[in-house]
MARBAVEX-853497 format. One record per residue (C-alpha): x, y, z. Coordinates in steps of 0.001 Angstrom, whole numbers. Example, Ala and Ser with C-alpha at 12.3 -4.5 7.8 and 13.67 -1.06 7.14 Angstrom:
! MARBAVEX-853497
<site><u>12300</u><v>-4500</v><w>7800</w></site>
<site><u>13670</u><v>-1060</v><w>7140</w></site>
This chain:
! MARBAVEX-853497
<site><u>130531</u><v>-39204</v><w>67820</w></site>
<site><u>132521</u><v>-39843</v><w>64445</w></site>
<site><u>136416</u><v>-39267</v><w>64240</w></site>
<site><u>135810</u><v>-36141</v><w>63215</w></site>
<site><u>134668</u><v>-34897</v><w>66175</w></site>
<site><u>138302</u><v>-35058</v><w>67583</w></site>
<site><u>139583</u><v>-33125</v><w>65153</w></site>
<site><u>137591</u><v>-29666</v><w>64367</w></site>
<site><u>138967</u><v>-28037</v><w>67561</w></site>
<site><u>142772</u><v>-26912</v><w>68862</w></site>
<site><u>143743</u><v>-29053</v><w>71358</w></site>
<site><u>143096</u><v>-28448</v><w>74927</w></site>
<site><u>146005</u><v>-27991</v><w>77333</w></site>
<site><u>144707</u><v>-26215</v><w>80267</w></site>
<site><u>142818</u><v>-28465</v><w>82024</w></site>
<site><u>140274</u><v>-27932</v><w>84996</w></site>
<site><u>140476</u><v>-31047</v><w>87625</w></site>
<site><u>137562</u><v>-28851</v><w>89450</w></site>
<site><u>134761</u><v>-27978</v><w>86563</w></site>
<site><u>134458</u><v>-24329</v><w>86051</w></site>
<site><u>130782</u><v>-24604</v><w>86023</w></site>
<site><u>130782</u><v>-25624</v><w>89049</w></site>
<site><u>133064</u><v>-23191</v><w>90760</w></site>
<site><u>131094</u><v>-20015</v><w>89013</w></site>
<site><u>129240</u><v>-20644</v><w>91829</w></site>
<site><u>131758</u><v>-19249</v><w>94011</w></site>
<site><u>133251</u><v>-15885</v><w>92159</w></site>
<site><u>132501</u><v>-12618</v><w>92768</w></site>
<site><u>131483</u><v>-9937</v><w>90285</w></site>
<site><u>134996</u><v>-9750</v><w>88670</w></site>
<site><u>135121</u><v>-13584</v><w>88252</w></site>
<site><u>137632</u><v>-14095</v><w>91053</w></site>
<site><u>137496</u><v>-16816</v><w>93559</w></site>
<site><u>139505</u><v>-17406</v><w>96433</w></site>
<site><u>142092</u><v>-20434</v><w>97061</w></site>
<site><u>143467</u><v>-21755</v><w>100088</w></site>
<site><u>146390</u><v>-24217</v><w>99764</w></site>
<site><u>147301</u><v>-27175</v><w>101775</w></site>
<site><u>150634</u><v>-25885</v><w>102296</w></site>
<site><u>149649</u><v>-22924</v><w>103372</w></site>
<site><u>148966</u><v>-19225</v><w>102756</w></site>
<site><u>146191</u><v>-18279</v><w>100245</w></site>
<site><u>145431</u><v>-16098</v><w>96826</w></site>
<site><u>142636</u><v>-14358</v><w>94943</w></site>
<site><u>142648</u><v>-15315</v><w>91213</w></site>
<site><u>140547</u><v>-15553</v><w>88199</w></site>
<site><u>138091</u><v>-18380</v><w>87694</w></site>
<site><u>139657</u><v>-19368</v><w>84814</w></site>
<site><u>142978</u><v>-20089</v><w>86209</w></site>
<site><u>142032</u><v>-21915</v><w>89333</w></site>
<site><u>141949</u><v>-25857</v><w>89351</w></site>
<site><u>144259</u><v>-25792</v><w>86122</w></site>
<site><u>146577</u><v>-28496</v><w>85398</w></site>
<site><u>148358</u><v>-28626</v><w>81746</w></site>
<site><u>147445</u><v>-32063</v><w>80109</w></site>
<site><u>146177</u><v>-33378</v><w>83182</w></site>
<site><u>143428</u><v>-35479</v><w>81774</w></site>
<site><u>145820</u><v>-36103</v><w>78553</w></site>
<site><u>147069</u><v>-39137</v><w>77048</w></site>
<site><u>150065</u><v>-40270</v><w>74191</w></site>
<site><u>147278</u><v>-41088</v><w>71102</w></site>
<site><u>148549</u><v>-43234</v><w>67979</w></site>
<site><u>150511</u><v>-40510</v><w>66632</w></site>
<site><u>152938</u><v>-40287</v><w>69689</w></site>
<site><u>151193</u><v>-36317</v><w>70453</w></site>
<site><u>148570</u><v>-35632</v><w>73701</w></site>
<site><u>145269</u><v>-36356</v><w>72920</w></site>
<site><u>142755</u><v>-34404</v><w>74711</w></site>
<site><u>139544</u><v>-36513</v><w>74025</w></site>
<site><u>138691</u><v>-37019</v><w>77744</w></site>
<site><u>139100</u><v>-33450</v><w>78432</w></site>
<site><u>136908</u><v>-32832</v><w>75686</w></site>
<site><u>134566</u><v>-35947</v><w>76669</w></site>
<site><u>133988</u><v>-33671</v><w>80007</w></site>
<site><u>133233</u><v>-30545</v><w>78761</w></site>
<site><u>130960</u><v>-31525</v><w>76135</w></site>
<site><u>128948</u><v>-34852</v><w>77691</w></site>
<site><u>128975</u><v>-33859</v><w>81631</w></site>
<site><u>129902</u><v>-30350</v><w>82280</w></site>
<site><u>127973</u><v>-28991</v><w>79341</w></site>
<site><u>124616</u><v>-31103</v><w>79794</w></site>
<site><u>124581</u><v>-30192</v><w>83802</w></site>
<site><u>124924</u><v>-26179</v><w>83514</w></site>
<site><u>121290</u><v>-25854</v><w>83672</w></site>
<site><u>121086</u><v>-28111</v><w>86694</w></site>
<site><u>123688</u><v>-26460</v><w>88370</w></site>
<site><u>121916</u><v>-22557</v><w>87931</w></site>
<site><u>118610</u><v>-24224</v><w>89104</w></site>
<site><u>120342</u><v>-25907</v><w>92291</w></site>
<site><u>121672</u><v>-22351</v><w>93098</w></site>
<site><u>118333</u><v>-21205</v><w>93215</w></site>
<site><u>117228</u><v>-23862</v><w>95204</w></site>
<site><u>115557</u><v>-25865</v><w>92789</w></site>
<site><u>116700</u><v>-29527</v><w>92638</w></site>
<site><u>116959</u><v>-32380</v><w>89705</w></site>
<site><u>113261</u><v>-33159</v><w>88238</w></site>
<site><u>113337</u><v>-36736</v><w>89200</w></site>
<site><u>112419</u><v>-37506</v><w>85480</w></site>
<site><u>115331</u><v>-35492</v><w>84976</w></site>
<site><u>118590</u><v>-36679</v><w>86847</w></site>
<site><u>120785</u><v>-38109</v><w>84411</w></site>
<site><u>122830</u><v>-34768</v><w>83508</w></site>
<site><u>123478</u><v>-34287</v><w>87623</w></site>
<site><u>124465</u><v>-38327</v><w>88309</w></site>
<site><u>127016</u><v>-37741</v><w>85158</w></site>
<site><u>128507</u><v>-34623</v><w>86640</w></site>
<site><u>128641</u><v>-36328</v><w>90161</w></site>
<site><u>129835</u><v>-39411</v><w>89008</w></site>
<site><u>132854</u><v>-37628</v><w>87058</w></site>
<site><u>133258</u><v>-35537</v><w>89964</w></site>
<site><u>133849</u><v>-38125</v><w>91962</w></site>
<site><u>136498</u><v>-40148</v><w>89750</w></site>
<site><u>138395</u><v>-37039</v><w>88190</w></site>
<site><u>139852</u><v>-35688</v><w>90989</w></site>
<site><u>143823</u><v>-35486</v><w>91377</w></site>
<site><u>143138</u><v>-37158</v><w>95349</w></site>
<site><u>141635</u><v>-40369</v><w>92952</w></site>
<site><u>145051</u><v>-40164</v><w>90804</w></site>
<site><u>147116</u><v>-40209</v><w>93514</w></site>
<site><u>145159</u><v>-43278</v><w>95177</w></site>
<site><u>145873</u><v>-45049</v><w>91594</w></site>
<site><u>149560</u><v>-44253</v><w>91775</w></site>
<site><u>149560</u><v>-45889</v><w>95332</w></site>
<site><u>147870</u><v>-48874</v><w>93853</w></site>
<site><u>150122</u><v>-49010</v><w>91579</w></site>
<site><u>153090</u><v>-48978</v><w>93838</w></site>
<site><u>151441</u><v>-51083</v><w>96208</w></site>
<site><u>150210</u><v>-53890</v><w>93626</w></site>
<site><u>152713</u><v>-53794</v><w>90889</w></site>
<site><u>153332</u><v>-57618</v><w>91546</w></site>
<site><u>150079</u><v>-58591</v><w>91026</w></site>
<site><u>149260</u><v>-56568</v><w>88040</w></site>
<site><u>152159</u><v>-57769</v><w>86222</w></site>
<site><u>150996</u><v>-61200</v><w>87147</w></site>
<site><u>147653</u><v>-60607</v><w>85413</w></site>
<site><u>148995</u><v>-59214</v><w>82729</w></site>
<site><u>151246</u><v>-61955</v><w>81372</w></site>
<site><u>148377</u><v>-64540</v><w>82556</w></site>
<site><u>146171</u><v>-62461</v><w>79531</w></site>
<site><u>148853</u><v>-62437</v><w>77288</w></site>
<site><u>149519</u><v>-66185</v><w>77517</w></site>
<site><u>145549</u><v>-66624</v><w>76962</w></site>
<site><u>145834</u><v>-64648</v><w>74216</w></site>
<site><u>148950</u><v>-65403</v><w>72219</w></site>
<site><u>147612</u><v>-67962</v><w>70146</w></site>
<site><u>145370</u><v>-65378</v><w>68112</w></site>
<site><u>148377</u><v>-62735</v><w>68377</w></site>
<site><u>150439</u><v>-63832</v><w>65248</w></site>
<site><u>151063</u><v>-60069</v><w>64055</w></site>
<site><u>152254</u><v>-59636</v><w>67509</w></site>
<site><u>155454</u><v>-56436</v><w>67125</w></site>
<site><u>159041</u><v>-57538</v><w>68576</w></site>
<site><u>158694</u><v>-55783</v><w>71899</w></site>
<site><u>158036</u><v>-57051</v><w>75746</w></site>
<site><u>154727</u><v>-56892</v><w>76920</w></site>
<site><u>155993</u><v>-56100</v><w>80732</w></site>
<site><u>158085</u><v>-53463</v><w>79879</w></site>
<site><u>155286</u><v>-51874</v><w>77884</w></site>
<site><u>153269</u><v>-51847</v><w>80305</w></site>
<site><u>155659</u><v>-50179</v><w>82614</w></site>
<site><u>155985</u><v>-47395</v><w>80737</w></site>
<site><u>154974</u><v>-43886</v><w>81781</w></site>
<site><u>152224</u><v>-43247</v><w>78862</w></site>
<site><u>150659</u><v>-46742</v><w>79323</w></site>
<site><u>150661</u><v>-46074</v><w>83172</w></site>
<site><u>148408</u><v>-43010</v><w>82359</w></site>
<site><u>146475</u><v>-44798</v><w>79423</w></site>
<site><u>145586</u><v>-47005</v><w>82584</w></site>
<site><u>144620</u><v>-44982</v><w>85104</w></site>
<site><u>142358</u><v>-42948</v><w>82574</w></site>
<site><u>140208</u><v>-45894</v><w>81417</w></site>
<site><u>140286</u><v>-46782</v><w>85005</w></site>
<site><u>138173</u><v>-43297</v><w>85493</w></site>
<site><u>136307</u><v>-43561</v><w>82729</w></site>
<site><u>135094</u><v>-47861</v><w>83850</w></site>
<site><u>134381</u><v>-46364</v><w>87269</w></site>
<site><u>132508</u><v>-43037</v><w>85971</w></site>
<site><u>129925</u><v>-46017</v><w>84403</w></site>
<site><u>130134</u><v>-47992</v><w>87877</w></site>
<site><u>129250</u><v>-44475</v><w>89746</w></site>
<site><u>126508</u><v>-43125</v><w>87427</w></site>
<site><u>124743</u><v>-46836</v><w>87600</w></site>
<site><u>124310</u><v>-46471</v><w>91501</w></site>
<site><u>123399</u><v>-42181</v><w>91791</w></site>
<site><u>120865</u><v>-43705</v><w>88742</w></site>
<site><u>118533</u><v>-44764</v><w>92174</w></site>
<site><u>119276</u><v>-41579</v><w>94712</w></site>
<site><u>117163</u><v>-39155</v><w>95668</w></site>
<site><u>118505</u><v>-35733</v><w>94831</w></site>
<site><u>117715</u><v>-32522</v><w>97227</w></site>
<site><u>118702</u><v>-28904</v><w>97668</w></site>
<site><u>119603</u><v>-27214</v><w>101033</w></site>
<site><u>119618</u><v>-23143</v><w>101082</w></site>
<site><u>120486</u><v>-20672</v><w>103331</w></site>
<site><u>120084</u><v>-16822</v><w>103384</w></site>
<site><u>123925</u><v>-16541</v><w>104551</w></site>
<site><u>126887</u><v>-17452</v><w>102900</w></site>
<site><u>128457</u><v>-20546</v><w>104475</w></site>
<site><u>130113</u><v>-23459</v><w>102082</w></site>
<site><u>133022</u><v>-23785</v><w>100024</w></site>
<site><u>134200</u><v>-26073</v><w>97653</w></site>
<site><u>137574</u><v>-28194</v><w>97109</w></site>
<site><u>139281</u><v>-29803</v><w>94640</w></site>
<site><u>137577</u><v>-32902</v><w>95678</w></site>
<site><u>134581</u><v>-31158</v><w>94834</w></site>
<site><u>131810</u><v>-33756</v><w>96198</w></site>
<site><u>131702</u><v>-34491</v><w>99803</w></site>
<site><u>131200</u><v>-38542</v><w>100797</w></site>
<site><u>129518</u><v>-38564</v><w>104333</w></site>
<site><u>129663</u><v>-42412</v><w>104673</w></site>
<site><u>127669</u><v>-44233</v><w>107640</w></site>
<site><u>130541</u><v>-46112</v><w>109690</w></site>
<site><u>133054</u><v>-43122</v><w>108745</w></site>
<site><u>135290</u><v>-45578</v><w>107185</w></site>
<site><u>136873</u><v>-45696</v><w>103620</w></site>
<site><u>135015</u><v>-48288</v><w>101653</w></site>
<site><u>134942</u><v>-47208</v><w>97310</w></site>
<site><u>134328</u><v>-43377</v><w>96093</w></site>
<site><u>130747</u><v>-44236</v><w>97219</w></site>
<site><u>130243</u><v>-46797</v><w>100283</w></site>
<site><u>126747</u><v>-48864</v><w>101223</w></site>
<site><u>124819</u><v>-46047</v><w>102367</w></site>
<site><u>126637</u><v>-42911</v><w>102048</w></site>
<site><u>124995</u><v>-39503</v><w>101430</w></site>
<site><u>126909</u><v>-36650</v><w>98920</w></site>
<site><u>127316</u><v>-33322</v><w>99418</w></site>
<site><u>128191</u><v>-30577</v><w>96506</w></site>
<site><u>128106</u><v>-27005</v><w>97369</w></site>
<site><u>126816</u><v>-25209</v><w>93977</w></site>
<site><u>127244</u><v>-21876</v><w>95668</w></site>
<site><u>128226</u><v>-20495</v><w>98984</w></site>
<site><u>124837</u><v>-20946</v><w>99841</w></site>
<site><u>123140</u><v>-23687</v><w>98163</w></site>
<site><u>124059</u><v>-27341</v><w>98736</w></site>
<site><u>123396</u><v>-30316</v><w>96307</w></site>
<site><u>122117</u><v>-33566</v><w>98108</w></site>
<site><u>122017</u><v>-37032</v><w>97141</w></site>
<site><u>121110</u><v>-39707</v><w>99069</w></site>
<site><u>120221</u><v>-43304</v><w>98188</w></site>
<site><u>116549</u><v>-43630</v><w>100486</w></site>
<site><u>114639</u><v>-39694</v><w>100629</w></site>
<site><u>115395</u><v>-38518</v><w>104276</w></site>
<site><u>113321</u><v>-34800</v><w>103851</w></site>
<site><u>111826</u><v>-32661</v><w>101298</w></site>
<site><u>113827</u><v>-32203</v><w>98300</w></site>
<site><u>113803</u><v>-28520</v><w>99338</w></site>
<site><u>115527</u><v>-28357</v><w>102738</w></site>
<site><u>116952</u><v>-25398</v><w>104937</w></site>
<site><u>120562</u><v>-25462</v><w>104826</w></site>
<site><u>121694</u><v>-25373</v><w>108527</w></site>
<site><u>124430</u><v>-24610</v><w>110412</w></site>
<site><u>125386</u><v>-27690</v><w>111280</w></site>
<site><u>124785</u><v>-29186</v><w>107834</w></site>
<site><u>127208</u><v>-26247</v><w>106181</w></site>
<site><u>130032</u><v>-27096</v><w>109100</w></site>
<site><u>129562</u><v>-30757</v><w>108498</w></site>
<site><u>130291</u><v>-30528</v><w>104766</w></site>
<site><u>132714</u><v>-27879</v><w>105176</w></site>
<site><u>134800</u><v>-30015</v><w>107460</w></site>
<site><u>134750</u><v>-32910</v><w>105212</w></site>
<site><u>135089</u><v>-31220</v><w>101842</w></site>
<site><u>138690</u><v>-29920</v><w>104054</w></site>
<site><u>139619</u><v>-32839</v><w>105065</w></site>
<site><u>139290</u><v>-34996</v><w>101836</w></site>
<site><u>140892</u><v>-31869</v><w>99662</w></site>
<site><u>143863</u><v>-32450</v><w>97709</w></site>
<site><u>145410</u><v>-29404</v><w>97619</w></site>
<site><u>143313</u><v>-26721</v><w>97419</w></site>
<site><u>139819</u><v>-25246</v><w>98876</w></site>
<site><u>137761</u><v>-22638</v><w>97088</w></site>
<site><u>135301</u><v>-19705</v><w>98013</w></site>
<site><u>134290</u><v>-16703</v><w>97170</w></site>
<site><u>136264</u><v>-13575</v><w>97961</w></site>
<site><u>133702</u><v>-12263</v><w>100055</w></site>
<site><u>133242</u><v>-14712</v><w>101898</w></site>
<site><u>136214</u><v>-15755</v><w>105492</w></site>
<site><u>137127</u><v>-19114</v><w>106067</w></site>
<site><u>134562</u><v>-21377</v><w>107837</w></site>
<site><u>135479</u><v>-22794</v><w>110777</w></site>
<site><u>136438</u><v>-26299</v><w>110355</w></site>
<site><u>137941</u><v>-25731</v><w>106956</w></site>
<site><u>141412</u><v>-25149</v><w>107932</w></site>
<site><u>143608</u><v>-27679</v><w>105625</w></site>
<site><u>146102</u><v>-29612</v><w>107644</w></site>
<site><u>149895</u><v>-30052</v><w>105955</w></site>
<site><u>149134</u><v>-33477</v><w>105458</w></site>
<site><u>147904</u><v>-34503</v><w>102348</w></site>
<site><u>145223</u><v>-37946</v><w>102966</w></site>
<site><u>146432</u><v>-41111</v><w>102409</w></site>
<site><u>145245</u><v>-44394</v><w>102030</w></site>
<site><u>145825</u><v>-47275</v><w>104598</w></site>
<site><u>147343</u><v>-50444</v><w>103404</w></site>
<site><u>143836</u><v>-52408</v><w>104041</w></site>
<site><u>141747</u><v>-49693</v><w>101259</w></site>
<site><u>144933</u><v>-50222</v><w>99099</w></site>
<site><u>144302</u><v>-53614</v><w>99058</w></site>
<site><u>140476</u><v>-53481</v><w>98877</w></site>
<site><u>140967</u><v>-51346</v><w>95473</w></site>
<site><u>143072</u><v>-53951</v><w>94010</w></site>
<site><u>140127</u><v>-54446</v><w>90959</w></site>
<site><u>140260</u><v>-50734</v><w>90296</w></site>
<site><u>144109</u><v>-50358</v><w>89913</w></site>
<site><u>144123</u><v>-51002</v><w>86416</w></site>
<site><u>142067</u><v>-51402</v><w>83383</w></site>
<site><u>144439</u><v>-53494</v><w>80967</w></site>
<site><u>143530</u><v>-52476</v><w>77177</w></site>
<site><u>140117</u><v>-54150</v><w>75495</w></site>
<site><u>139469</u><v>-55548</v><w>79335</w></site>
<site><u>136278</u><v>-53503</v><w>79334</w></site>
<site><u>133070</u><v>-52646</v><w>77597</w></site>
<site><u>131918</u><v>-49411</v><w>77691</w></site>
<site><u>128302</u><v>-49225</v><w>78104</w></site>
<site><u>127768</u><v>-45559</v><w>77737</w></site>
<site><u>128029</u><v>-44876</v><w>73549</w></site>
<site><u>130365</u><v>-41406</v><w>74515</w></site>
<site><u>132513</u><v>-43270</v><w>76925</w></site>
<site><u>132859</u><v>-45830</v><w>74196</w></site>
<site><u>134281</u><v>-43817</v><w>71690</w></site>
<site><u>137022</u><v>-42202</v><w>74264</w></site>
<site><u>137894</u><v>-45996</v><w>75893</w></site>
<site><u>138538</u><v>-46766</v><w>71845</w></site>
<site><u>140995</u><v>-44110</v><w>71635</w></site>
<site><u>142698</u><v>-45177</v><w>74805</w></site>
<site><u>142683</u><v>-49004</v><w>73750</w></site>
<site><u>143861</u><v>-48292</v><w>69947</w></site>
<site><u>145950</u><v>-51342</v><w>68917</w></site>
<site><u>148022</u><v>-48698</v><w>67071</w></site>
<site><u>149477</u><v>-47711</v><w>70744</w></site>
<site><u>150397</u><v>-50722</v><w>71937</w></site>
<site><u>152050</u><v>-52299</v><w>68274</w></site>
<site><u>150106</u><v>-54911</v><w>68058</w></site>
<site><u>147412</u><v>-55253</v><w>65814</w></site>
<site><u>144282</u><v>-56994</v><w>66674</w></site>
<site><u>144640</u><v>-56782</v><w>69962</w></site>
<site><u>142071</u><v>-54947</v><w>71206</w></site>
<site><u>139415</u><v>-57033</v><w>68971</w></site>
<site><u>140390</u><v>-60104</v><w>70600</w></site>
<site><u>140060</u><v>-58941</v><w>73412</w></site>
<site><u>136664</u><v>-57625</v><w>73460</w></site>
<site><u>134973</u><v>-59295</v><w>70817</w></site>
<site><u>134414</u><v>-56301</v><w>68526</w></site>
């Protein structure tokens, strides 16, 4: 993608955290799908609207406006490529195994895009402020010597500030979108059906059913993923085949995800209109947290410092370059020395 790729289209303000390709699966003729909130109550409202957040995926660019190139990076390199997918899977028809990579891209995104990942990067944040500072200076210090064009302003206070604390947390996503795709590159992909509607969806879309029930990365040793596609059809993946890759979605299956697509949701939990709540989907008041020991454990992931990683993915190149321009941070060079390039 060339620079002027950003350019030929308006920017994009209304942001979807859940991918509206993904919840067509749950509208009804008129387009309208159903959300339940956390807080409680419920509403009825067009596809378009539901999931929005304004600049959500958004960042301060070189020119001190939003720039919308992840939001764009989504809708044209992982929601786009997957549509297909995503209408066979609601027919029952899984991922060609010589054909995965579109689904492991929209997993892997749906995994790391969600606003329940944000918030767990805000409480690293809190949590490991100390440290990051730490590491930061540490860099700087290792670096100084080819800084000479460094601008008159303090590298910790930068860093403290609001738009580099989202600059952050979004090359954080996109470094652990490349760390997701590279392990759903060896599952085995499935698709569970069901003559009656039974699933919903969430706003942390993809359901992690991990072996010891404990919290260990967006993906632990082991752990099968659920993703409704429709109220009844249910996406698989699974790192060793346990079935035919065109399963019978059952009862206990659709409670199973239900209940943990509930209990990991954010806010909000979709279905169609049609369609009463399952039981087991009830949201609690209480939105999940992270225990002190998983804050700890995702020290690595807190933050990706500018130029301290190499995109390996050409499209999630070009978007990490616009989050590490030296232009943002006033100091030219930086990046380069940094990463070599």
């Amino acid at each position: 993608m060339s620079d002027s790729f950003w350019i030929v289209r308006d920017r994009v303000r209304r942001q979807h955290t859940v991918p509206i390709v993904l919840l067509r699966g749950f509208v009804d003729e008129k387009n309208m799908v159903t959300v339940a909130r956390r807080s409680g109550g419920e509403f009825t409202t067009n596809v378009t609207n539901a999931s929005v957040r304004n600049d959500f995926y958004s960042f301060h660019g070189v020119d001190g406006n939003l720039d919308d190139a992840v939001e764009r990076w989504f809708a044209d390199q992982v929601e786009g490529p997957a549509a297909e997918s995503l209408r066979l899977a609601r027919a029952g028809i899984p991922p060609c195994v010589y054909a995965t990579v579109p689904m492991v891209r929209f997993v892997a995104a749906g995994l790391c895009r969600t606003p329940s990942v944000r918030a767990k990067m805000d409480e690293i944040d809190v949590a490991l402020w100390p440290q990051v500072a730490a590491q930061v200076l540490r860099r700087h210090e290792r670096l100084r010597g080819s800084m000479q064009d460094v601008a008159s302003v303090s590298l910790l206070d930068y860093v403290l500030t609001p738009q580099e604390e989202n600059r952050s947390r979004l090359r954080t996503m996109m470094r652990v979108f490349e760390e997701l795709a590279a392990i759903l590159t060896h599952y085995s992909w499935s698709v569970a059906t069901s003559a009656e509607p039974s699933l919903i969806t969430s706003d942390n879309a993809i359901a992690v059913d991990a072996r010891n029930g404990l919290w260990d990365g967006l993906v632990p040793p082991g752990a099968r993923l659920y993703m409704p596609v429709s109220p009844q059809a249910l996406l698989l993946a699974e790192p060793l085949p346990s079935g035919p890759i065109r399963r019978v979605l059952t009862p206990e299956l659709a409670t199973r995800v239900n209940q943990l697509l509930a209990s990991s949701a954010h806010e909000f939990v979709y279905r169609h209109p049609a369609m009463p709540l399952p039981n087991g989907a009830t949201l609690v008041p209480a939105t999940p947290t992270m225990s002190a020991a998983a804050t700890a454990a995702l020290h690595p992931s807190g933050r990706t410092t500018p130029g301290a990683y190499r995109a390996q993915d050409p499209t999630v190149a070009v978007v990490m370059d616009r989050l590490n321009s030296p232009e943002i941070f006033g100091w030219r060079g930086l990046s380069r020395a940094r990463t070599g390039r």
